[in-house]
KERO-565646 format. One record per residue (C-alpha): x, y, z; residue in three letters. Coordinates in nm, 2 decimals. Each point is the difference from the previous one (the first is absolute). Layout:
BEGIN
@c1:X c2:Y c3:Z res:ALA
...
***
This chain:
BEGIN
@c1:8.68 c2:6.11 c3:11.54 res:UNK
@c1:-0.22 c2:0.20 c3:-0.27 res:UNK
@c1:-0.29 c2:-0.14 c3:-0.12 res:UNK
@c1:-0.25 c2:0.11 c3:-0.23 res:UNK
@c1:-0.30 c2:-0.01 c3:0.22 res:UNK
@c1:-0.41 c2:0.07 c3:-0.05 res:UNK
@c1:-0.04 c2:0.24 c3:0.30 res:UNK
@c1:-0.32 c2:0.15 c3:-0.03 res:UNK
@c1:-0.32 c2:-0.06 c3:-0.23 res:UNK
@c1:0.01 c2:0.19 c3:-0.34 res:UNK
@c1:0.24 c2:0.01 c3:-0.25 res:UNK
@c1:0.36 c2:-0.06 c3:0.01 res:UNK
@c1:0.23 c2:-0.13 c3:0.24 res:UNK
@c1:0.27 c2:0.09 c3:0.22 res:UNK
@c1:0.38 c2:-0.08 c3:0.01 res:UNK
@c1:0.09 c2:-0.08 c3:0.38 res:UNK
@c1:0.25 c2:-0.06 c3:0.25 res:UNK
@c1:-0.12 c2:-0.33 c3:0.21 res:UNK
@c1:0.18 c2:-0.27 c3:0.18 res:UNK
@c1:0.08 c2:-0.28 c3:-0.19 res:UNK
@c1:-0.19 c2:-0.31 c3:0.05 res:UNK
@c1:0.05 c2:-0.29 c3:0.29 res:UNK
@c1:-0.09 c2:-0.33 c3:-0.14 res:UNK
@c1:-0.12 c2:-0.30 c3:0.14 res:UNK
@c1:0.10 c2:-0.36 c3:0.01 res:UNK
@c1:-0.11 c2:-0.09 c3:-0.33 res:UNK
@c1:0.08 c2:0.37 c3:-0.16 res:UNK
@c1:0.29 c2:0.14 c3:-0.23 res:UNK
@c1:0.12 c2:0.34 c3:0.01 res:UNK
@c1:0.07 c2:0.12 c3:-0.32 res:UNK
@c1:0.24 c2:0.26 c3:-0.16 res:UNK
@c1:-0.24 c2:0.15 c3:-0.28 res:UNK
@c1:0.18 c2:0.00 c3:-0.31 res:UNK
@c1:-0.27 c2:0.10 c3:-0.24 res:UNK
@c1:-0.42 c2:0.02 c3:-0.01 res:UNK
@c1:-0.23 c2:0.08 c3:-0.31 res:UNK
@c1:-0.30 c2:0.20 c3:0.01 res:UNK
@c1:-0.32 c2:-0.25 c3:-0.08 res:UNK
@c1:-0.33 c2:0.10 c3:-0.08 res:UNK
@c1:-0.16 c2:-0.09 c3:0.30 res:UNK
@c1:0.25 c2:0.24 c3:0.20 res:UNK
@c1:-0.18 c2:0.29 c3:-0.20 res:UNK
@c1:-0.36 c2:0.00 c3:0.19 res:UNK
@c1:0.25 c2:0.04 c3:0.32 res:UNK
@c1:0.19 c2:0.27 c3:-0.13 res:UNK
@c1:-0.29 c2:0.19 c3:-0.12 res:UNK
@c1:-0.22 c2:-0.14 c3:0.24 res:UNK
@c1:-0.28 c2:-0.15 c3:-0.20 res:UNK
@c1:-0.23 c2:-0.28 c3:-0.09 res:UNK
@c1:0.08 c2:-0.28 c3:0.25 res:UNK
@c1:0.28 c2:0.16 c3:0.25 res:UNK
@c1:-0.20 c2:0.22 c3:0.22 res:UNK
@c1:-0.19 c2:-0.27 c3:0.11 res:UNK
@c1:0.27 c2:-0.30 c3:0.07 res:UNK
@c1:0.36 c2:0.22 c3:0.10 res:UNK
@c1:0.02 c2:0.08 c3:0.35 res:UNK
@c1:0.27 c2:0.26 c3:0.03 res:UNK
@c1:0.25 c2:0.10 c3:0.00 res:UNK
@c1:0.15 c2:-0.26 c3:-0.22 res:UNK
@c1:0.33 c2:-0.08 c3:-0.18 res:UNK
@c1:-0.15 c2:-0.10 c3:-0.37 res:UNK
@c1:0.16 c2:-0.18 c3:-0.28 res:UNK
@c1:0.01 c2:-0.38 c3:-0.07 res:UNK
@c1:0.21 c2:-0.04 c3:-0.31 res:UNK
@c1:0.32 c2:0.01 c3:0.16 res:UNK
@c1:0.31 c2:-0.23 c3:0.06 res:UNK
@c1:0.33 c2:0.03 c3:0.19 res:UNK
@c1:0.32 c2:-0.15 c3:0.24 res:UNK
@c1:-0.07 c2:-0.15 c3:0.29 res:UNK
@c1:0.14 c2:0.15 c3:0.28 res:UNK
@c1:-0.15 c2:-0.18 c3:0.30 res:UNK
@c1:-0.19 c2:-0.34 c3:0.02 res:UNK
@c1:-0.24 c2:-0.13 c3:0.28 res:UNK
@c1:0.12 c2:-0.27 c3:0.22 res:UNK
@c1:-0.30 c2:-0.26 c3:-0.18 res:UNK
@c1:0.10 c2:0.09 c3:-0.32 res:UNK
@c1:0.16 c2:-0.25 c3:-0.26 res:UNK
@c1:0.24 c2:0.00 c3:-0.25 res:UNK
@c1:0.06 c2:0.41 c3:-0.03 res:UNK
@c1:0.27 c2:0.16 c3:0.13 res:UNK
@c1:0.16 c2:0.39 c3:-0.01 res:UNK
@c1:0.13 c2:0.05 c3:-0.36 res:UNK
@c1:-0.31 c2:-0.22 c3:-0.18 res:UNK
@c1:-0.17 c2:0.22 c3:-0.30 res:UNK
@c1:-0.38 c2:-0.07 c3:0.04 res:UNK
@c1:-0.30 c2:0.14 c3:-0.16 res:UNK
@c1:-0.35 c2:0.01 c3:0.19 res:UNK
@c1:-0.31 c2:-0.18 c3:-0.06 res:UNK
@c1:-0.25 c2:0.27 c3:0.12 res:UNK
@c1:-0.30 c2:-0.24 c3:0.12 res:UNK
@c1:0.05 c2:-0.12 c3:0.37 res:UNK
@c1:-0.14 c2:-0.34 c3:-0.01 res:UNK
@c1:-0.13 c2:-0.15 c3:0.37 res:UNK
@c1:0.09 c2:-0.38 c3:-0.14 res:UNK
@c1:-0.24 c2:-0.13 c3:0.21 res:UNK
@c1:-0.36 c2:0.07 c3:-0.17 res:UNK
@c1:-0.14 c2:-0.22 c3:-0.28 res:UNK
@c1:0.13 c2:0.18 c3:-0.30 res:UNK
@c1:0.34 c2:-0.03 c3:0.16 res:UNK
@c1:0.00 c2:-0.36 c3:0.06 res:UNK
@c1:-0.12 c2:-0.07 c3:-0.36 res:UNK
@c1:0.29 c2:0.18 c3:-0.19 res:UNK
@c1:-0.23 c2:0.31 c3:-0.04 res:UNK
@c1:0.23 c2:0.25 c3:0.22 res:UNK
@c1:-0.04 c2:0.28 c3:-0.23 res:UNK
@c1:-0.39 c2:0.03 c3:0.08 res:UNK
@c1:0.03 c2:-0.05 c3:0.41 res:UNK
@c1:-0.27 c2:0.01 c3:0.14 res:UNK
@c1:0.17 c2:0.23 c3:0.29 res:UNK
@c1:0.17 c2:0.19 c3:-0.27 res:UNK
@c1:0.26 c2:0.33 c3:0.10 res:UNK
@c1:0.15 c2:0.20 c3:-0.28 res:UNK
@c1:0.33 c2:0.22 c3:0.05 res:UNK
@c1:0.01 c2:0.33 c3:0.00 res:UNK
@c1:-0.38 c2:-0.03 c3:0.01 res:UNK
@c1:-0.14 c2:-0.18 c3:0.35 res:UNK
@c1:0.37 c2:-0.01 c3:0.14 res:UNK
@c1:0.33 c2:0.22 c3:-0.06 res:UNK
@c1:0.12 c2:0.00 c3:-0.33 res:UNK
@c1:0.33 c2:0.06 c3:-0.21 res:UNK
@c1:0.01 c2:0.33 c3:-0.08 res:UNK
@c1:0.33 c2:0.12 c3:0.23 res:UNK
@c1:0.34 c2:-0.08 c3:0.06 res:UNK
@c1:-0.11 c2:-0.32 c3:0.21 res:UNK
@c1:-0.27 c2:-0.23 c3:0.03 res:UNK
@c1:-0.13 c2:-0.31 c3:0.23 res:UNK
@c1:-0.13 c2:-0.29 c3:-0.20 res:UNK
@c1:-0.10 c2:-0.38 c3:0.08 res:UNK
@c1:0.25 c2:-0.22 c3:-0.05 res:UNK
@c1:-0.30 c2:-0.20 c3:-0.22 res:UNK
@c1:-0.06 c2:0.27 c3:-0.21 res:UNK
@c1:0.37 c2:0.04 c3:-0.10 res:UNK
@c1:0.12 c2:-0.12 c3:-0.34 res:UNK
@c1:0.39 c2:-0.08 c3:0.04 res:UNK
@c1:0.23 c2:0.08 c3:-0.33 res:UNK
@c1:0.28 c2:-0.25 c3:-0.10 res:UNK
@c1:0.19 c2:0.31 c3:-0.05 res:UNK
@c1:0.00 c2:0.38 c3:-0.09 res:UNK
@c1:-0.02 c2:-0.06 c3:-0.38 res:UNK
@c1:-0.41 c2:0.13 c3:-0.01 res:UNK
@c1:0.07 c2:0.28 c3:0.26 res:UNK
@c1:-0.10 c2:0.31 c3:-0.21 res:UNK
@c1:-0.33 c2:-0.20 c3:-0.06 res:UNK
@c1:-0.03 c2:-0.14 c3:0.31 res:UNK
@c1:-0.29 c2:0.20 c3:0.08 res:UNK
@c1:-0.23 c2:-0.08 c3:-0.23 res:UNK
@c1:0.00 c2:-0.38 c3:0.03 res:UNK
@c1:-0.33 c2:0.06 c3:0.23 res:UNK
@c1:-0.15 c2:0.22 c3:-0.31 res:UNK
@c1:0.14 c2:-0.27 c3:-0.26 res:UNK
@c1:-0.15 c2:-0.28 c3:0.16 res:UNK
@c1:-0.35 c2:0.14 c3:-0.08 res:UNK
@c1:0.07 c2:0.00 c3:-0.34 res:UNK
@c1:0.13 c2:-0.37 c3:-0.02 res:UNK
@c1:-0.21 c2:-0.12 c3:0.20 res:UNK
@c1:-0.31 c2:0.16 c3:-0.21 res:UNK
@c1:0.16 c2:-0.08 c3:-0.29 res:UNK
@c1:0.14 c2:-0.36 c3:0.07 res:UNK
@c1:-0.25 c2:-0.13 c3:0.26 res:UNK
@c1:-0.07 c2:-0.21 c3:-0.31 res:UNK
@c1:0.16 c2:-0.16 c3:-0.32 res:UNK
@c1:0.05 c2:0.29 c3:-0.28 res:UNK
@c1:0.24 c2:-0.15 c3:-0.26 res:UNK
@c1:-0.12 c2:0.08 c3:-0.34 res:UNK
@c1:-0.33 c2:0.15 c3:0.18 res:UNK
@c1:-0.09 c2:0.34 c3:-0.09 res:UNK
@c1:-0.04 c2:0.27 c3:0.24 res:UNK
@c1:-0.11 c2:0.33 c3:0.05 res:UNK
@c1:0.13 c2:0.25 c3:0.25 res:UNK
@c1:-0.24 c2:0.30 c3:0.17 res:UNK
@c1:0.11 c2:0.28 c3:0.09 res:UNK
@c1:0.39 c2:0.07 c3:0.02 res:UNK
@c1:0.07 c2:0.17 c3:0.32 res:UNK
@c1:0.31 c2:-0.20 c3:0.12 res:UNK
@c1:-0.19 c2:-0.34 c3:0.09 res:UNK
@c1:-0.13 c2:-0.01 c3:-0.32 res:UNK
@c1:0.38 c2:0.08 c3:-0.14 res:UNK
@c1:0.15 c2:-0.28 c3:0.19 res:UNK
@c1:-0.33 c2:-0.23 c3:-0.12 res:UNK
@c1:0.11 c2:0.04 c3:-0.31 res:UNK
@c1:0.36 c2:-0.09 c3:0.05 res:UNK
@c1:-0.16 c2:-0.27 c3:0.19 res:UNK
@c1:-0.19 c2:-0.12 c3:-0.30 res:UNK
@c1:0.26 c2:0.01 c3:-0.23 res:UNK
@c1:0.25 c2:-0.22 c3:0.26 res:UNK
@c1:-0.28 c2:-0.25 c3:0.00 res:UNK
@c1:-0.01 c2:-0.06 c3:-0.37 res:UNK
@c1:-0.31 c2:0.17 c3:-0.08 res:UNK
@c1:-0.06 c2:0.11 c3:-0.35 res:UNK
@c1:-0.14 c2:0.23 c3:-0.08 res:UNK
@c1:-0.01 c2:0.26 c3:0.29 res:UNK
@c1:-0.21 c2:0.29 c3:-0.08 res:UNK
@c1:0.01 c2:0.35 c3:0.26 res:UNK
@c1:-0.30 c2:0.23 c3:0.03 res:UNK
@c1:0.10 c2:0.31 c3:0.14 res:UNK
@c1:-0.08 c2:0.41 c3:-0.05 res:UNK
@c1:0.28 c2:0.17 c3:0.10 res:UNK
@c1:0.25 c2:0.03 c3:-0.28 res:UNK
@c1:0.32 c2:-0.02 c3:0.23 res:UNK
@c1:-0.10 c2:-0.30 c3:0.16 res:UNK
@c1:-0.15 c2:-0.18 c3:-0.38 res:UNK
@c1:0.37 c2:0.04 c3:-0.07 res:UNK
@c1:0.13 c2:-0.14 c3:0.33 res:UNK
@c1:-0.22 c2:-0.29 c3:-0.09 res:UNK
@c1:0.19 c2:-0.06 c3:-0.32 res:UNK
@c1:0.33 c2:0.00 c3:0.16 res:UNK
@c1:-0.16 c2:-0.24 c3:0.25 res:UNK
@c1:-0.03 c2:-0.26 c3:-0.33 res:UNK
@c1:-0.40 c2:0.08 c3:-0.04 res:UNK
@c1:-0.03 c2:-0.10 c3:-0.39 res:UNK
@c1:-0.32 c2:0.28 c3:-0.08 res:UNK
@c1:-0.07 c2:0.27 c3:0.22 res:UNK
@c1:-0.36 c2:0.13 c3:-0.02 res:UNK
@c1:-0.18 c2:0.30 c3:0.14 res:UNK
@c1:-0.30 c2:-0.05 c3:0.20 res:UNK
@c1:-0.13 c2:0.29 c3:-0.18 res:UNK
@c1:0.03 c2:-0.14 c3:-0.37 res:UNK
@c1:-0.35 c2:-0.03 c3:-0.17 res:UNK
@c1:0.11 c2:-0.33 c3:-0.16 res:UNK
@c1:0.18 c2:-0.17 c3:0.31 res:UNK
@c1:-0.23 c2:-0.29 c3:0.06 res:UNK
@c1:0.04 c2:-0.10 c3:-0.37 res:UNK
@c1:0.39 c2:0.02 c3:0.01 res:UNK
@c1:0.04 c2:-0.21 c3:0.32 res:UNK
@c1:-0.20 c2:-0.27 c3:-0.21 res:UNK
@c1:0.21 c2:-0.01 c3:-0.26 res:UNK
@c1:0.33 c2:0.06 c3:0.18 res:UNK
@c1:-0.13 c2:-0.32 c3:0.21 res:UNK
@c1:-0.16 c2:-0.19 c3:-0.32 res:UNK
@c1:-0.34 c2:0.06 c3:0.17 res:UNK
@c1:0.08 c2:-0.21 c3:0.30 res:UNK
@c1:0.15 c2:0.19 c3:0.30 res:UNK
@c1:0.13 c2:-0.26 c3:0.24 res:UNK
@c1:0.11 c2:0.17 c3:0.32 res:UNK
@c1:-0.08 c2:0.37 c3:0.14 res:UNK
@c1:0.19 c2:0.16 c3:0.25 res:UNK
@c1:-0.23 c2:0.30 c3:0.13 res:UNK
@c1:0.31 c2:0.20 c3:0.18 res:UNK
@c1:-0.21 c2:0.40 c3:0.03 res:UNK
@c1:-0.28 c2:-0.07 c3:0.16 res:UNK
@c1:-0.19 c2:0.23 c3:-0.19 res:UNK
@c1:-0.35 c2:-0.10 c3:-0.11 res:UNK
@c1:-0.05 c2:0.01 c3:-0.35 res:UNK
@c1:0.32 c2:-0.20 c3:0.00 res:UNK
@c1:-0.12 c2:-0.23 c3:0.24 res:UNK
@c1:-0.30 c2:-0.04 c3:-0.31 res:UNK
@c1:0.21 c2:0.00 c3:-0.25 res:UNK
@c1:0.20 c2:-0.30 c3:0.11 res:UNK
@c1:-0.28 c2:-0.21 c3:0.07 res:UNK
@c1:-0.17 c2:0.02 c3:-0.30 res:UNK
@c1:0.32 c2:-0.02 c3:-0.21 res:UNK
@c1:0.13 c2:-0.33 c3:0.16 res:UNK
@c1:-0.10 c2:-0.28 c3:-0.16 res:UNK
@c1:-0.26 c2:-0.29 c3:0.14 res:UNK
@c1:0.18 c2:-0.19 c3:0.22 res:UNK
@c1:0.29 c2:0.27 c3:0.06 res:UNK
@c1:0.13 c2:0.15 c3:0.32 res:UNK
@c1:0.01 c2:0.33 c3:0.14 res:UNK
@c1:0.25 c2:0.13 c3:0.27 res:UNK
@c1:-0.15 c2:0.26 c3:0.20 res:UNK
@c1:0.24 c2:0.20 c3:0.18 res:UNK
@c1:-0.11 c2:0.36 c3:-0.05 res:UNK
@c1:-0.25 c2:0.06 c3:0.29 res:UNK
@c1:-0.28 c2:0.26 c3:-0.13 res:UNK
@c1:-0.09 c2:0.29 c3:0.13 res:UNK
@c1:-0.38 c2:-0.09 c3:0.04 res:UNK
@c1:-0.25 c2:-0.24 c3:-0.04 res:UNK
@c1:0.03 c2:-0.16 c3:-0.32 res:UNK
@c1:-0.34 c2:-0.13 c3:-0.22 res:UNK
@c1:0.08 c2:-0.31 c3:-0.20 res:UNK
@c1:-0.15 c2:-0.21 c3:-0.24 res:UNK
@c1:0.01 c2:-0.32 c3:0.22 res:UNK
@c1:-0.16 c2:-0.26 c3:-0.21 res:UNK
@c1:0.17 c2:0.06 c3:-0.32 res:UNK
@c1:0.32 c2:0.16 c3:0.01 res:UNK
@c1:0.09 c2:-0.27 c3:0.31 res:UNK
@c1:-0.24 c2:-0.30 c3:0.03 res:UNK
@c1:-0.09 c2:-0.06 c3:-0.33 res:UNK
@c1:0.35 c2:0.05 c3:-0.12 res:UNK
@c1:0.13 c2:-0.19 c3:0.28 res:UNK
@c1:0.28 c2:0.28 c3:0.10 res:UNK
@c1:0.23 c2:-0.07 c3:0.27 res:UNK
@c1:0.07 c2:0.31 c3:0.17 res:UNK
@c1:0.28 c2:-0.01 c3:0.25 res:UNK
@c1:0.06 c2:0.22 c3:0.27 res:UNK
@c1:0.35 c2:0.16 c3:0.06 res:UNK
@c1:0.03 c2:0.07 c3:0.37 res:UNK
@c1:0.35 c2:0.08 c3:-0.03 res:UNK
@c1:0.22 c2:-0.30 c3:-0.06 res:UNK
@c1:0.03 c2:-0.35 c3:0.11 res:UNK
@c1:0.18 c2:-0.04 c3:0.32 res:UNK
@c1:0.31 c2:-0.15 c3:-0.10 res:UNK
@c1:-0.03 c2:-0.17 c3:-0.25 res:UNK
@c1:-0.06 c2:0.30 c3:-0.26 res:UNK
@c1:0.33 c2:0.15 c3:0.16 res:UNK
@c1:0.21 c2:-0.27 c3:-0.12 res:UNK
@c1:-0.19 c2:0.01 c3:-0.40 res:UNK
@c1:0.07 c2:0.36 c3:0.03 res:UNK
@c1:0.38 c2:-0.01 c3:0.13 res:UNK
@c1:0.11 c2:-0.27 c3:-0.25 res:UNK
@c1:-0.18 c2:0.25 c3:-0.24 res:UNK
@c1:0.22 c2:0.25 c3:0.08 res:UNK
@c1:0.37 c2:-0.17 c3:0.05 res:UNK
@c1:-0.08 c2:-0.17 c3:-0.36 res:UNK
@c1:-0.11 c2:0.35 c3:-0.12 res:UNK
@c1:-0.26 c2:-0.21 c3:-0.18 res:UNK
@c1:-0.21 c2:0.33 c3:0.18 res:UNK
@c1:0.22 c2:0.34 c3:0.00 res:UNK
@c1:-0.21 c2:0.29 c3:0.21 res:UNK
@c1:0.22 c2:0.28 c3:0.01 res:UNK
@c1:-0.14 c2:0.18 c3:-0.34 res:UNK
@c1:-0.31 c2:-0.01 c3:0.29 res:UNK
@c1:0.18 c2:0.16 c3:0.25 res:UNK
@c1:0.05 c2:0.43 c3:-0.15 res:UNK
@c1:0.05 c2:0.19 c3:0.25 res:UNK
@c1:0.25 c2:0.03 c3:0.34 res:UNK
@c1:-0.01 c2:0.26 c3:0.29 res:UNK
@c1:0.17 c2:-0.02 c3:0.36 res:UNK
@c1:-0.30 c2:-0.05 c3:0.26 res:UNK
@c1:0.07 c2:0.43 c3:0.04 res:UNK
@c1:-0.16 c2:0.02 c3:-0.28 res:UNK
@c1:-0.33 c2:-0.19 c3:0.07 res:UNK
@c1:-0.22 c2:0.29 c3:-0.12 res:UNK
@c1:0.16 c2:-0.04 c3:-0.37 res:UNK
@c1:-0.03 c2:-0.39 c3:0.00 res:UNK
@c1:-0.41 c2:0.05 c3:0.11 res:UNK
@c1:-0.03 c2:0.31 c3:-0.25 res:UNK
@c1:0.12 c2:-0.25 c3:-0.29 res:UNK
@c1:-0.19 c2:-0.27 c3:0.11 res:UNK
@c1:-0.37 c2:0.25 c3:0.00 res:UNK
@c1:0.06 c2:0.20 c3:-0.35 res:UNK
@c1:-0.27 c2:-0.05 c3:-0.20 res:UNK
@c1:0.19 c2:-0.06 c3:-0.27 res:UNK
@c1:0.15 c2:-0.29 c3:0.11 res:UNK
@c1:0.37 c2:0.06 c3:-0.16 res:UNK
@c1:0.17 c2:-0.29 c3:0.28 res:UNK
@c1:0.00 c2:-0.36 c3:0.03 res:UNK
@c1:0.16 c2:-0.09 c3:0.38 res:UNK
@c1:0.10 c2:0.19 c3:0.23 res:UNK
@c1:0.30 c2:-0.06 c3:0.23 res:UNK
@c1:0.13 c2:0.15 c3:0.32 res:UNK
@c1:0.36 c2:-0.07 c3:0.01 res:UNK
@c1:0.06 c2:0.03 c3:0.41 res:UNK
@c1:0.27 c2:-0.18 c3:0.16 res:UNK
@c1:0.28 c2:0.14 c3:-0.20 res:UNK
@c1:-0.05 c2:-0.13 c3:-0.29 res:UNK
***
């Protein structure tokens, strides 16, 4: 098969000839339909920040991905050859503490795809049976990639009750994109995006964001008070970045919540006391999603087209044409929202 593998350390990757996987007992082997490029599969590609230290190549990357499967272990259940599945990237053990108390998402022997164990990025791919999610039918095949992605953004968004609660959004890569739709499906109102590059503001309007604001604006502080009536319920901090990672807790009101998903590039100083114990913040961490029970929020999401990804999803290449899909993904200018490979024969 050809897989887009991390051969050697520096940047880029390599498009390979390798023998498909052999799976064991409790194992599918997958037909790779499609996989999208996420943000964390940019350090690999241009081998930076965390990757050097934690990939052991070579390595098949990629963990947004679903498929057919083709071949199922003799100890798996309920999958057989033909079933549409897409892949829950954390490898739960099942057996530590977190595990055992509905917490699978933050294992405490934790394995990500395509990061500590082969991923999805080629034309077939080995996954536990316990990390597959198993369609009704092929109706959310062209998105069935990005229900791993997705289920970030609900779960950040929906972990609690946001009906009539209003929410901003930072930072509107993709995550933050599908935050907002994830928002809006929950009954939040109103939903304000901040966001500085001018492609993706506008992405963040088709997504259902009701004001769009730029971090840079001189006066943004004072419009998110009165877009929110000078009481911002609910912050979902989706960049990572610093001053946005400020921004949101001051702007939250006492007794809000923030969602932090974006993971910063450095140590961050905060103003403990009184932007989060005197105001009595809740600040929830977003390790990926709930394990499964944000899968089957996010599915029903998706058949009901309550939530409708695809004006996320703008651009396609064949797996060939990896090099275009990374370029996209690293221009500074930030013109793209998700990124798919289309592999199988789609």
């Amino acid at each position: 098969m050809l897989a887009l593998s991390k051969t050697k350390p520096g940047p880029g990757a390599d498009l390979v000839r390798m023998d498909v996987p052999r799976i064991a007992a409790d194992e599918l082997l997958i037909k790779v339909e499609r996989a999208s490029i996420c943000g964390s599969d940019l350090p690999i590609y241009n081998w930076t920040a965390w990757a050097p230290k934690r990939l052991r190549l070579p390595m098949v990357f990629g963990h947004e991905f679903c498929g057919t499967v083709v071949e199922a272990g003799s100890a798996t259940r309920d999958f057989h050859r033909g079933d549409l599945i897409s892949v829950e990237s954390h490898v739960y053990c099942g057996l530590c503490t977190q595990c055992r108390n509905g917490q699978r998402h933050v294992c405490r022997n934790l394995k990500i795809l395509g990061i500590d164990t082969p991923g999805g990025f080629g034309e077939y791919a080995r996954v536990p049976a316990r990390c597959a999610w198993k369609h009704k039918d092929r109706s959310l095949a062209p998105v069935a990639s990005l229900l791993e992605p997705i289920g970030n953004a609900v779960y950040a968004a929906l972990c609690e009750e946001v009906v009539g609660k209003s929410v901003m959004v930072l930072g509107c890569g993709p995550q933050g994109l599908f935050a907002i739709g994830a928002a809006k499906a929950g009954g939040a109102k109103p939903v304000i995006a901040v966001e500085g590059a001018p492609y993706r503001m506008r992405m963040a309007k088709r997504m259902g964001a009701d004001l769009v604001l730029s971090p840079n604006d001189p006066a943004l502080r004072a419009k998110i008070e009165k877009a929110s009536d000078g009481a911002l319920d609910i912050v979902l901090e989706m960049s990572g970045a610093p001053p946005a990672i400020e921004l949101g807790l001051k702007a939250v009101r006492s007794g809000g919540r923030l969602s932090a998903f974006g993971i910063p590039p450095r140590e961050l100083s905060i103003d403990w006391a009184n932007d989060v114990v005197f105001k009595g913040v809740r600040i929830m961490g977003i390790a990926g999603r709930e394990v499964f029970k944000t899968w089957y929020t996010t599915d029903a999401l998706l058949r009901s087209r309550t939530l409708d990804p695809r004006p996320v999803v703008t651009h396609r290449f064949p797996l060939r044409r990896f090099k275009k899909g990374f370029a996209v993904m690293n221009a500074k200018a930030k013109n793209c929202g998700k990124v798919v490979f289309e592999i199988g024969g789609v």
